[in-house]
C-alpha positions as CSV (number, residue, x, y, z in Angstrom):
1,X,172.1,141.6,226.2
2,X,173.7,145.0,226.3
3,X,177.1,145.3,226.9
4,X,177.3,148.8,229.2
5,X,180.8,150.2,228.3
6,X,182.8,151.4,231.0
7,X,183.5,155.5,230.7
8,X,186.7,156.6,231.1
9,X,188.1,159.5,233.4
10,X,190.5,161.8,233.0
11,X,193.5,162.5,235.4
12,X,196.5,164.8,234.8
13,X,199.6,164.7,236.5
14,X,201.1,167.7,238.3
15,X,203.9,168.2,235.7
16,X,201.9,168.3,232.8
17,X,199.5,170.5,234.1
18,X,201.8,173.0,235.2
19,X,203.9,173.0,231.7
20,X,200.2,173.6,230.0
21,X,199.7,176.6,232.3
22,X,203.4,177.8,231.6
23,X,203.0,177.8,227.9
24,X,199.5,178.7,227.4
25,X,198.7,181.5,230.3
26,X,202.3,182.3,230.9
27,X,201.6,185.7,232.8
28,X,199.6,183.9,235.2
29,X,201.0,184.4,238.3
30,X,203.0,181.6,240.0
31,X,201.2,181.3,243.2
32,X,198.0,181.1,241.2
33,X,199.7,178.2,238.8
34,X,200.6,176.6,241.4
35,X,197.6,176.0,242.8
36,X,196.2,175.5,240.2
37,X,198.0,173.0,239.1
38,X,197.7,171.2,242.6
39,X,193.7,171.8,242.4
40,X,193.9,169.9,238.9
41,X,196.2,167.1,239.4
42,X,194.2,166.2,242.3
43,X,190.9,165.4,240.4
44,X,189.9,162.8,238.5
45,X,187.7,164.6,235.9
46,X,184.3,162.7,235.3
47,X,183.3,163.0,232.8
48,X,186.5,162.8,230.8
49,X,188.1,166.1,229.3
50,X,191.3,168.0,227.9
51,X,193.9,169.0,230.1
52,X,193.4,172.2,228.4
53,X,189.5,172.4,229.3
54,X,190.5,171.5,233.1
55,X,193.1,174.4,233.1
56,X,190.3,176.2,231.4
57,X,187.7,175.9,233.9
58,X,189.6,176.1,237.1
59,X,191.2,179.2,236.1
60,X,187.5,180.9,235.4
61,X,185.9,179.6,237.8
62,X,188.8,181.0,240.6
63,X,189.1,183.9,238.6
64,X,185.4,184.4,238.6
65,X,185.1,183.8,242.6
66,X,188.6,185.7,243.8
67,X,188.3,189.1,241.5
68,X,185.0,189.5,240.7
69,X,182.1,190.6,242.6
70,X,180.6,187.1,242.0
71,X,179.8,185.8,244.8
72,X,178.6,190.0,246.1
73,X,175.7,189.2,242.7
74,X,174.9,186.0,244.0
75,X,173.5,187.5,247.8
76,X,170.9,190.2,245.3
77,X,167.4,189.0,245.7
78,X,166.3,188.3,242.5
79,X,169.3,187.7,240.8
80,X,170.1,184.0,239.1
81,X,173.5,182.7,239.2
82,X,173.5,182.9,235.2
83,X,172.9,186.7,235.0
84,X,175.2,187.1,237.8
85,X,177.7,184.9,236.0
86,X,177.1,187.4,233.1
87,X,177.5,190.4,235.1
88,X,181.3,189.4,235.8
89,X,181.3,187.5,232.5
90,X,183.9,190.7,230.9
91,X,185.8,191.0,233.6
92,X,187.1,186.9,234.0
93,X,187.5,187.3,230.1
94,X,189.7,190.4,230.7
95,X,191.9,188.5,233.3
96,X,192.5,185.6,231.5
97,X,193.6,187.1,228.1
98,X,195.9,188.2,230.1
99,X,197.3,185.4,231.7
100,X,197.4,184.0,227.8
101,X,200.0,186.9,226.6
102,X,203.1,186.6,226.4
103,X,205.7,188.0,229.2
């Protein structure tokens, strides 16, 4: 018989998430961090990842939603959700190198 291993999940405290943000996208601003940071703690991430591919992926995908035209692409008749996540694809690359540079 099988034995079915039991996958494990990833959770991240508050504190270390928002000391990753801090030293890795230190120009982010701090109301942003912080929710982030809340957003990320809160999870349990199935299945398991990096704290640095959490921060990674909340920050695009809030970044993609809150100052892009995003969710504008994703009303056009016609258009997929991958070419509109193209479409924006510069612009959420712009923002967060930014957030990575030093202040």
């Amino acid at each position: 018989m099988a034995r079915r291993r039991k996958r494990k999940r990833s959770t991240f405290s508050e504190v270390e998430v928002r000391e990753h943000i801090s030293r890795h996208h230190q120009t982010c601003p701090a109301e942003f961090a912080d929710a982030y940071a809340l957003r990320i703690a809160s999870r349990t991430w199935d299945p398991p990842t990096t704290l640095g591919h959490a921060v990674g992926l909340t920050i695009q995908n809030d970044v993609r939603h809150r100052f892009t035209d995003y969710d504008r692409l994703l009303r056009v008749p016609g258009l997929t959700r991958d070419e509109a996540r193209l479409i924006v694809a510069g612009d959420v690359r712009s923002i967060t190198r930014r957030w990575e540079e030093a202040g």
